[in-house]
C-alpha positions as CSV (number, residue, x, y, z in Angstrom):
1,X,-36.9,42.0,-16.4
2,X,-35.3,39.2,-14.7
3,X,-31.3,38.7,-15.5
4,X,-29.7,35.8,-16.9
5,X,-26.4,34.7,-16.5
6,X,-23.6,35.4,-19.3
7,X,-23.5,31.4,-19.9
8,X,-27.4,31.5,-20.2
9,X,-27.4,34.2,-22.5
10,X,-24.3,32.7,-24.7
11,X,-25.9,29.5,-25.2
12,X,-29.1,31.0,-26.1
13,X,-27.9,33.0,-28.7
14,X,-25.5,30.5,-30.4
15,X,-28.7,27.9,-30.7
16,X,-30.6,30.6,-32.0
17,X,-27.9,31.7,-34.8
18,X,-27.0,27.9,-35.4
19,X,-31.5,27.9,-35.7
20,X,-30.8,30.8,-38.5
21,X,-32.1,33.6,-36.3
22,X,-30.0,36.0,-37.1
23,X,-32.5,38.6,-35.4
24,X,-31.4,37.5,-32.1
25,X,-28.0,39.8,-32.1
26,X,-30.9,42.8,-32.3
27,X,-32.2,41.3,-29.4
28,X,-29.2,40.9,-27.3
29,X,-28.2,44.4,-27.9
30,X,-31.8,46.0,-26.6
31,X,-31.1,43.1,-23.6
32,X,-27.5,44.6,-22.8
33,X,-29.0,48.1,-22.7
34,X,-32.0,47.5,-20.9
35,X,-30.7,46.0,-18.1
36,X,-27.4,47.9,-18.4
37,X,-25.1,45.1,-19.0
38,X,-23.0,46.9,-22.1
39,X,-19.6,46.7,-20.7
40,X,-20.0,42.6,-20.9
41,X,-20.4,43.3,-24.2
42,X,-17.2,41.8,-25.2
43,X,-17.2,39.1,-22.8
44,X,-20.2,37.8,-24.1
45,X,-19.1,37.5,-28.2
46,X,-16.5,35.6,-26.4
47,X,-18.8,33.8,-24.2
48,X,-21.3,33.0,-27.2
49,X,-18.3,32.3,-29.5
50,X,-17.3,29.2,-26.9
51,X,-20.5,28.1,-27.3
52,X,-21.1,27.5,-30.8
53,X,-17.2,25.5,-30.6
54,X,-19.3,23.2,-28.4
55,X,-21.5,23.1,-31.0
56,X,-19.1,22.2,-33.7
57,X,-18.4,25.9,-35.2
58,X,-15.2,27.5,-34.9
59,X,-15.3,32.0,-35.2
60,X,-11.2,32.7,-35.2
61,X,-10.1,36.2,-36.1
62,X,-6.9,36.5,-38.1
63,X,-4.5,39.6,-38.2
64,X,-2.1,40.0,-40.6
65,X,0.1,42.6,-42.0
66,X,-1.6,42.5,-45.6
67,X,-4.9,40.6,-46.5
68,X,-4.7,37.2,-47.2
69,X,-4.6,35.7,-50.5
70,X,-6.7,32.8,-51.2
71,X,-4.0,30.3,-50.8
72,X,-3.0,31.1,-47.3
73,X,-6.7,31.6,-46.2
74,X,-7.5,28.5,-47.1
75,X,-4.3,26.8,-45.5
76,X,-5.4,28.8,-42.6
77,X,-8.5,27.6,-42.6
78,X,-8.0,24.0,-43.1
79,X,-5.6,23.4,-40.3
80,X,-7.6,25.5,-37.8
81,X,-10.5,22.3,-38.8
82,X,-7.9,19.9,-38.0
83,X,-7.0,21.6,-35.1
84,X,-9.9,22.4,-33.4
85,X,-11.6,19.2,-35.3
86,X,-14.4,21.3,-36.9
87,X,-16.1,21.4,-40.4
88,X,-17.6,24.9,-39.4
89,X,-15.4,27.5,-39.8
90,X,-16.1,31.1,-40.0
91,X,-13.1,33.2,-40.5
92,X,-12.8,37.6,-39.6
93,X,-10.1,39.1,-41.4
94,X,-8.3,41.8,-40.1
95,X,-4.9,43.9,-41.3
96,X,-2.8,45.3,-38.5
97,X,0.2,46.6,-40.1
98,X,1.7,46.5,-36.6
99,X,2.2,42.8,-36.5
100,X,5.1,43.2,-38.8
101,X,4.9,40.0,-40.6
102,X,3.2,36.5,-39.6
103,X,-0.2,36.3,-38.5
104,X,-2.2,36.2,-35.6
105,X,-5.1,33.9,-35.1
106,X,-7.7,34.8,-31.9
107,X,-10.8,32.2,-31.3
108,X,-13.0,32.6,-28.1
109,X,-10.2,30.0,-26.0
110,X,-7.1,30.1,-27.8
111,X,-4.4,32.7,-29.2
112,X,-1.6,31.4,-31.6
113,X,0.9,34.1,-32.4
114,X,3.5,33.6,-35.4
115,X,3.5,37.2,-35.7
116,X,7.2,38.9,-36.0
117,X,6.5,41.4,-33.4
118,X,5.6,38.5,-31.3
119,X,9.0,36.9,-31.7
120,X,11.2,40.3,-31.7
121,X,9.1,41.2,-28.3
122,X,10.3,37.2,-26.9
123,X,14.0,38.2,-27.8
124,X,13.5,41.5,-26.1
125,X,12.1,39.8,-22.8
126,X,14.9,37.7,-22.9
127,X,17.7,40.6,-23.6
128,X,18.9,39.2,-26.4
């Protein structure tokens, strides 16, 4: 089986989700194990989630102490499409009661942190 690259494989698979194939993931996974490439596994969603931003869909990940009511997920949502200047937005909730308040928002490039563990750990750095 000959190896592709992470970037080969990434861009692959987001033309073939964007195509509606969602049987691709399947496919990955049997690649990974076959030629013994599961430790990029991680590397890769990230990898694959960069790709489809080039192609005009946004995947974040937002933490928060509490789930989100529909209010805030939509203000969440709507800024992140006029931040990243998408219409495609697919959002993966996630509770972390360690955050202590704020939220946490994770895409394949970026990290924005308004969390209040965040801000106590930046007035700890600083010794305040």
């Amino acid at each position: 089986m000959s190896l592709f690259s992470r970037r080969q494989l990434a861009n692959y698979v987001a033309d073939q989700l964007l195509a509606g194939r969602s049987a691709v993931i399947d496919e990955l996974a049997a690649y990974l194990v076959e030629t013994r490439r599961i430790k990029e596994a991680d590397t890769l969603v990230m990898s694959i989630e960069s790709a489809l931003l080039m192609r005009g869909v946004l995947v974040a990940e937002v933490s928060s102490t509490r789930p989100l009511s529909d209010s805030t997920r939509t203000l969440i949502a709507s800024k992140l499409r006029q931040a990243f200047q998408t219409q495609t937005l697919h959002l993966r909730e996630r509770t972390d009661p360690s955050l202590l308040g704020g939220i946490l928002v994770r895409t394949a490039d970026h990290e924005m942190d308004g969390t209040l563990r965040h801000a106590l750990n930046q007035l700890k750095a600083l010794k305040v």
